[in-house]
C-alpha positions in Angstrom: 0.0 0.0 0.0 1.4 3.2 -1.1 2.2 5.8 2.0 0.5 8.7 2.3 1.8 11.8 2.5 0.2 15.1 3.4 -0.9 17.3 0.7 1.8 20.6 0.5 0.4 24.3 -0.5 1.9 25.5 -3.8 3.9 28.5 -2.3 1.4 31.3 -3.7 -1.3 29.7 -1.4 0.9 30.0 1.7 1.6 33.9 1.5 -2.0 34.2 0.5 -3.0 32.6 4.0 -0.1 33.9 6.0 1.0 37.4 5.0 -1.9 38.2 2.4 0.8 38.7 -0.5 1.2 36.9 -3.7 3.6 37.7 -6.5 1.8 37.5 -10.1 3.8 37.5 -13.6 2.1 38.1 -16.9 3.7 39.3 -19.9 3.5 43.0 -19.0 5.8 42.5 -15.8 5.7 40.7 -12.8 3.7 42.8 -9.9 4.1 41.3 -5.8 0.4 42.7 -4.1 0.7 43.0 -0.4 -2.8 44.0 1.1 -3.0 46.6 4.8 -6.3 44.8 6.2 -7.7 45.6 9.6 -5.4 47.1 12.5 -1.5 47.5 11.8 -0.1 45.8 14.5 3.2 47.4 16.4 5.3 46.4 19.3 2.3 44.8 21.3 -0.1 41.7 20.3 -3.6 42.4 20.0 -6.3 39.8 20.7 -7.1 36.7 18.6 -10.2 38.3 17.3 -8.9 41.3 15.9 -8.4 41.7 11.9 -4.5 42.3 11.9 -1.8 43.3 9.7 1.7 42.5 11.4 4.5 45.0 10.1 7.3 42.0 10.8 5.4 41.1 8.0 5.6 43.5 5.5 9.1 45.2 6.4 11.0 42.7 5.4 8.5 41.6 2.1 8.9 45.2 0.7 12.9 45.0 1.3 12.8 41.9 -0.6 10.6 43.3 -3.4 12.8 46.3 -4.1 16.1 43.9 -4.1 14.1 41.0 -6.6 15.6 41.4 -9.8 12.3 39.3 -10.8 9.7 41.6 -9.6 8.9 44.8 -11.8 7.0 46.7 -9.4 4.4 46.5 -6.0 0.7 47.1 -5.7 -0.6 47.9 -2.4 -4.3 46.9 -1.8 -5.8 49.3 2.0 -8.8 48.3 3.6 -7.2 49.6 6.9 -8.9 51.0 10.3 -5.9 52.6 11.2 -3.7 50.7 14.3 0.1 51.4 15.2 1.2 54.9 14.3 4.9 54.0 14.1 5.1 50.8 12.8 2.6 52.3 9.9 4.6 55.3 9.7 8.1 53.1 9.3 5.9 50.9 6.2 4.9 54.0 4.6 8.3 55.4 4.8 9.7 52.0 3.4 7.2 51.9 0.5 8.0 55.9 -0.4 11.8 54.7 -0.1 11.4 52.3 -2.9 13.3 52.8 -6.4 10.4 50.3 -8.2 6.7 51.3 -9.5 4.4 51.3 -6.7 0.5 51.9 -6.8 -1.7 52.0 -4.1 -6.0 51.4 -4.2 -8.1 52.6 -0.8 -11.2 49.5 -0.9 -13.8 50.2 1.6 -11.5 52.3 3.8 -8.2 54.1 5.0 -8.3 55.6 8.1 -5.7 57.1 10.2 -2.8 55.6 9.9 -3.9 54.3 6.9 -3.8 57.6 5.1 0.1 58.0 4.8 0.5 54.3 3.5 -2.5 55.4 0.9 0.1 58.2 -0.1 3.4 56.6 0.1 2.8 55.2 -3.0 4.3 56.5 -6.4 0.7 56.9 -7.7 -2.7 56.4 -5.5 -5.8 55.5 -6.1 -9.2 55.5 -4.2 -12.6 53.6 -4.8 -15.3 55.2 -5.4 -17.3 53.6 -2.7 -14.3 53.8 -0.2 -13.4 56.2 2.7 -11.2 57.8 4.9 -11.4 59.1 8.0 -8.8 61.6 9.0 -8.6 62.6 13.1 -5.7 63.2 15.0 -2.9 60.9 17.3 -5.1 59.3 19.8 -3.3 57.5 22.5 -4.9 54.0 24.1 -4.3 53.3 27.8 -3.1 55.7 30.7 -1.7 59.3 29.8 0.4 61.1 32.3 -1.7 65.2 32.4 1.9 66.6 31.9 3.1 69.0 29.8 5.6 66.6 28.0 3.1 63.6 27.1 1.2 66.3 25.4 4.3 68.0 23.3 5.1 64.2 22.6 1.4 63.3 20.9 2.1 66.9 18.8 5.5 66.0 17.5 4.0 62.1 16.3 0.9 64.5 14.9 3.9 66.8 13.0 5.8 63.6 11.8 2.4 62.3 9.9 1.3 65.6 8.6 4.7 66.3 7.1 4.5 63.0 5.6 1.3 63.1 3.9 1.8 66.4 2.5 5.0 65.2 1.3 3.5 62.7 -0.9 0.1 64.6 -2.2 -1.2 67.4 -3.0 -3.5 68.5 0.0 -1.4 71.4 1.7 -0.5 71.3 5.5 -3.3 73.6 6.8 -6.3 72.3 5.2 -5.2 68.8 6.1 -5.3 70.0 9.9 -8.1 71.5 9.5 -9.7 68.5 8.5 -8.5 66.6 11.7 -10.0 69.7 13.4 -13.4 69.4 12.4 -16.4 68.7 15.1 -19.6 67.6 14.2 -18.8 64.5 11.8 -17.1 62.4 14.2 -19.5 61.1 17.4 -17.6 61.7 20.5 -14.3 62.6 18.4 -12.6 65.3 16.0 -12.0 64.1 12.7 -13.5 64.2 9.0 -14.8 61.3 7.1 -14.2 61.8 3.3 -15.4 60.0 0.3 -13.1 58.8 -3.0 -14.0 61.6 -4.9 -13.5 64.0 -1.8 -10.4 62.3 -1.5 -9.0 63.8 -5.0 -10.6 67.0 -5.2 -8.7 67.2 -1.8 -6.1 66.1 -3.4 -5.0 63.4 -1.1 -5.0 60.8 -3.4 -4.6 61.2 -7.0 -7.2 59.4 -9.0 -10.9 57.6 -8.3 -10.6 53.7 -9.5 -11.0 50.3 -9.6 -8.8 47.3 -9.9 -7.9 47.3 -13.2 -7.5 51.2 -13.3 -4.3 50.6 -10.6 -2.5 47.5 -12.5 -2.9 49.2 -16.0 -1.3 52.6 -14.0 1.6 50.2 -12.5 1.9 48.2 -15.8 2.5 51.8 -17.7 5.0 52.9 -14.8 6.8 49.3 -15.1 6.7 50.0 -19.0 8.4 53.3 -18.7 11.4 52.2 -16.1 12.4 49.5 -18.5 12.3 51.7 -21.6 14.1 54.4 -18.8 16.7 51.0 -17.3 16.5 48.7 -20.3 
């Protein structure tokens, strides 16, 4: 009788289930998609139940994409509540850092944190039906009243706001404004804004689908190998 042996996951299945990344080749180029789902997780565990993405994750997956002579370029899929400000703010820096093609689509929603990874991203795009919601640092657990904790939360506030302006359109002021605003938010400052909103804003520069963001990285691939044949 022959033995059995148990079945093995071809490797795309695995980083499917594990990391939510698969690396796909046609003949245009070969594109790696990493998707920012749920709560970016930092320095401490969050429970079981909770929709995580784990940035010991995706560090050292987008340092591997930019060094893969094989991959042409990275498409980063957000459907992100927000989570870690550092270890989101050190994964947006990393994509921004990145020599290769890079695209970016907002499904459903990126809030907080979620808006400088939208951003970090050569091109960005936003669906229609998506959101994000844009408040200020908010700090969980116990907060010493001193005068320090609060210049502390400001700095972290500076460090995001200088980012996302960096990488759009929207200028400094009316994107704290927008964190300002009362009245949208229940029991919080903060504004919620729609796709279109979104690029009028001039957060993110187009309103699309799928396809829309592969055809845009598939042109940006084109031109670096035409640039770098």
């Amino acid at each position: 009788m022959a033995e059995e042996h148990p079945s093995i996951q071809a490797p795309e299945e695995n980083n499917i289930m594990e990391t939510g990344s698969i690396t796909a080749k046609t003949s245009r180029g070969t594109v790696h998609c990493i998707t920012i789902v749920g709560q970016i997780e930092g320095h401490m565990e969050l429970p079981a139940q909770n929709k995580t993405t784990k940035y010991e994750h995706l560090i050292p997956q987008i340092t591997a994409v930019e060094q893969a002579e094989e991959i042409d370029g990275m498409l980063i899929l957000l459907n992100t509540v927000g989570g870690d400000v550092e270890a989101g703010l050190a994964i947006a820096e990393l994509i921004a850092g990145m020599t290769k093609p890079t695209v970016s689509l907002v499904l459903g929603g990126g809030h907080s944190i979620g808006v400088p990874l939208a951003v970090a991203a050569k091109k960005s795009f936003i669906a229609a039906s998506a959101a994000m919601t844009i408040h200020p640092v908010r700090m969980n657990g116990t907060i010493i009243a001193v005068p320090q904790a609060f210049e502390y939360l400001a700095k972290i506030q500076e460090r995001i706001v200088d980012f996302i302006t960096t990488h759009s359109r929207i200028s400094a002021e009316r994107l704290q404004q927008l964190m300002r605003e009362t009245g949208q938010l229940t029991a919080d400052v903060g504004t919620v804004i729609s796709g279109k909103q979104a690029v009028t804003l001039g957060l993110i520069d187009e309103v699309g689908t799928l396809s829309g963001a592969l055809d845009a990285l598939y042109q940006m691939i084109g031109q670096a190998r035409e640039t770098h044949p």
